[in-house]
C-alpha positions as CSV (number, residue, x, y, z in Angstrom):
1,X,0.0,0.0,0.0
2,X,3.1,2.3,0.7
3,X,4.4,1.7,-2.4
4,X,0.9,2.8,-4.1
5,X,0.2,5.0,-2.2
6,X,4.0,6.9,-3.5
7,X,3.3,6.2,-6.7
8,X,0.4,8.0,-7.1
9,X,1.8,10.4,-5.3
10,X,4.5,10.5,-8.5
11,X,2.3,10.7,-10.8
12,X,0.2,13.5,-9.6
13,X,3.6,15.1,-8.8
14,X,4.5,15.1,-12.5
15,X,1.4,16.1,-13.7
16,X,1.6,19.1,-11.3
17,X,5.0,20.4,-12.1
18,X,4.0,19.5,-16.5
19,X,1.1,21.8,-15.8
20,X,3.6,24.3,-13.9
21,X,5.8,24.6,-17.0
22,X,3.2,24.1,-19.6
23,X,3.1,27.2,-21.8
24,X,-0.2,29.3,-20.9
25,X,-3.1,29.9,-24.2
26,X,-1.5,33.5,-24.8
27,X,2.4,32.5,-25.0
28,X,1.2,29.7,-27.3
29,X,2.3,30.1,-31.2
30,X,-1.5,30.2,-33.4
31,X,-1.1,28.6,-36.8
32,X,-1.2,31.8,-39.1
33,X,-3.8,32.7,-40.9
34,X,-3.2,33.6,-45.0
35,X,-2.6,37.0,-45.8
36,X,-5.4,38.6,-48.1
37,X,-4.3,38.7,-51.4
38,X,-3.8,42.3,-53.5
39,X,-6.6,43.2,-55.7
40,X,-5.8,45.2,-58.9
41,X,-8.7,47.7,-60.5
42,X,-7.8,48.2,-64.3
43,X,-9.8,51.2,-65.8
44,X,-9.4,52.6,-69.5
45,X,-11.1,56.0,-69.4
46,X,-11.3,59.4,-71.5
47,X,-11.6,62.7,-69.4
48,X,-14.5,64.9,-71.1
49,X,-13.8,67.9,-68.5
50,X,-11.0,68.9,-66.2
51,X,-12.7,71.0,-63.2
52,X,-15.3,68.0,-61.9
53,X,-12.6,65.1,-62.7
54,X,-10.5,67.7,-59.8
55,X,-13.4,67.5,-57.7
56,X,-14.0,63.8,-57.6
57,X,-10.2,63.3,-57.5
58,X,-10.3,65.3,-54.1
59,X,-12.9,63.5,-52.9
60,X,-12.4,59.6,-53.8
61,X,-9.1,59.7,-53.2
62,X,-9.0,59.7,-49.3
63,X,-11.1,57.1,-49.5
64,X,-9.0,54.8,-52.3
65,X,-6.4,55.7,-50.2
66,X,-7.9,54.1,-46.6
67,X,-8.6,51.5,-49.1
68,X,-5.0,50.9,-49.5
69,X,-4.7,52.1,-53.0
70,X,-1.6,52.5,-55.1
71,X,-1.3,53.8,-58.4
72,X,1.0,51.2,-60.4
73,X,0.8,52.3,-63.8
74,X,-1.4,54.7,-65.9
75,X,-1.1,55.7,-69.9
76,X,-2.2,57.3,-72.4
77,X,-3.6,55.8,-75.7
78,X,-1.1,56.6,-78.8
79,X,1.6,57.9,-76.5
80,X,2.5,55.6,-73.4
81,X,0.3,52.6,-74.3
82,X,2.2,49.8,-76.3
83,X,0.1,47.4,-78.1
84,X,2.0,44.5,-78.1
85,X,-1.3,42.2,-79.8
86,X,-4.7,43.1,-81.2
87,X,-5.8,46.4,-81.0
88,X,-6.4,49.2,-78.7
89,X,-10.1,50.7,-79.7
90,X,-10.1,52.9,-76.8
91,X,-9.3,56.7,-76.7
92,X,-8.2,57.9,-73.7
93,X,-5.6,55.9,-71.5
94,X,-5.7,53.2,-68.9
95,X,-4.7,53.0,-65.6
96,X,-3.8,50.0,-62.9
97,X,-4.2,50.6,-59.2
98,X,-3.2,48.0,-56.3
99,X,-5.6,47.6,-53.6
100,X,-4.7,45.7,-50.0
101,X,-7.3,42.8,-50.9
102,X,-10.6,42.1,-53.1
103,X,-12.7,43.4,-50.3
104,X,-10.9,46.5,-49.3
105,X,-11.7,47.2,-53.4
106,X,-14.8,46.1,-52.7
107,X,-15.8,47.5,-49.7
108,X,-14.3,51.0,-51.1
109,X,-16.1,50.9,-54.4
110,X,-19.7,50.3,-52.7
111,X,-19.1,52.1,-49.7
112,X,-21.5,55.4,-49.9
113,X,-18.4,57.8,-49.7
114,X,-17.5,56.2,-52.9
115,X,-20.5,56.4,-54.4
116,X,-21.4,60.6,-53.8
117,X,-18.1,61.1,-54.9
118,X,-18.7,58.8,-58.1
119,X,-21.7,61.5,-59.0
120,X,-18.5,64.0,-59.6
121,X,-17.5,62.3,-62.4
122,X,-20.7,62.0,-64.2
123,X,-20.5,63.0,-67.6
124,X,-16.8,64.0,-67.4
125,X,-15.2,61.0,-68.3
126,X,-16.0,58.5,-70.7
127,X,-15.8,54.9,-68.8
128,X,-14.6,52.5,-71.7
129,X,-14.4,49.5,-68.9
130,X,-13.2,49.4,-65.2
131,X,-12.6,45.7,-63.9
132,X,-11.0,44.3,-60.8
133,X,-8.9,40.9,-60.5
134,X,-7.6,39.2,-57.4
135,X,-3.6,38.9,-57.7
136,X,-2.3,35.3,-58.0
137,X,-0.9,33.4,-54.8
């Protein structure tokens, strides 16, 4: 019975002094989860008029900006645009912005801010097509 009785005294021992040294939930390394992937918005557009393009400028771009925005490259048709295949029926240029995820893109282009500052821009720029594509892992 003595020698029981120590045993389960060392085993409760050990489980005591594991649970002593046992890192606590908040020390404890989480797998990670995967990091949104960028969101690019291509746009090929003609400005019509100057003064409410400068107006919508001022106000979407805070709000492309929260968004996480980031102009990449922008041209111009017959001038900075190369077609390298096919052809370009667009006049105007093209631009390609870099947003933080699809969402964030998203989120921005729906989001009511957006969409009073969108009202700027009508009928001062021809919109030949504006799409967005997730980037590639």
């Amino acid at each position: 019975m003595t020698r029981t009785f120590s045993y389960s005294i060392g085993i409760v021992a050990a489980f005591a002094l594991g649970y002593l040294v046992a890192p606590r939930p908040e020390a404890v390394a989480h797998a990670q989860t995967k990091p949104e992937k960028a969101a690019y918005l291509l746009a090929s557009t003609r400005v019509l008029k100057q003064e409410p393009m400068a107006a919508y400028g001022k106000a979407a771009g805070p709000l492309a900006q929260q968004a996480g925005l980031q102009v990449l490259a922008r041209g111009q048709a017959g001038s900075t645009i190369h077609v390298l295949e096919g052809k370009w029926p667009f006049e105007g240029g093209v631009v390609v912005e870099k947003f933080r995820s699809m969402k964030a893109l998203t989120d921005f282009w729906h989001s009511p801010g957006y969409q009073q500052a969108k009202k700027l821009r009508e009928g001062a720029m021809q919109v030949n097509f504006i799409v967005a594509v997730e980037a590639v892992d």
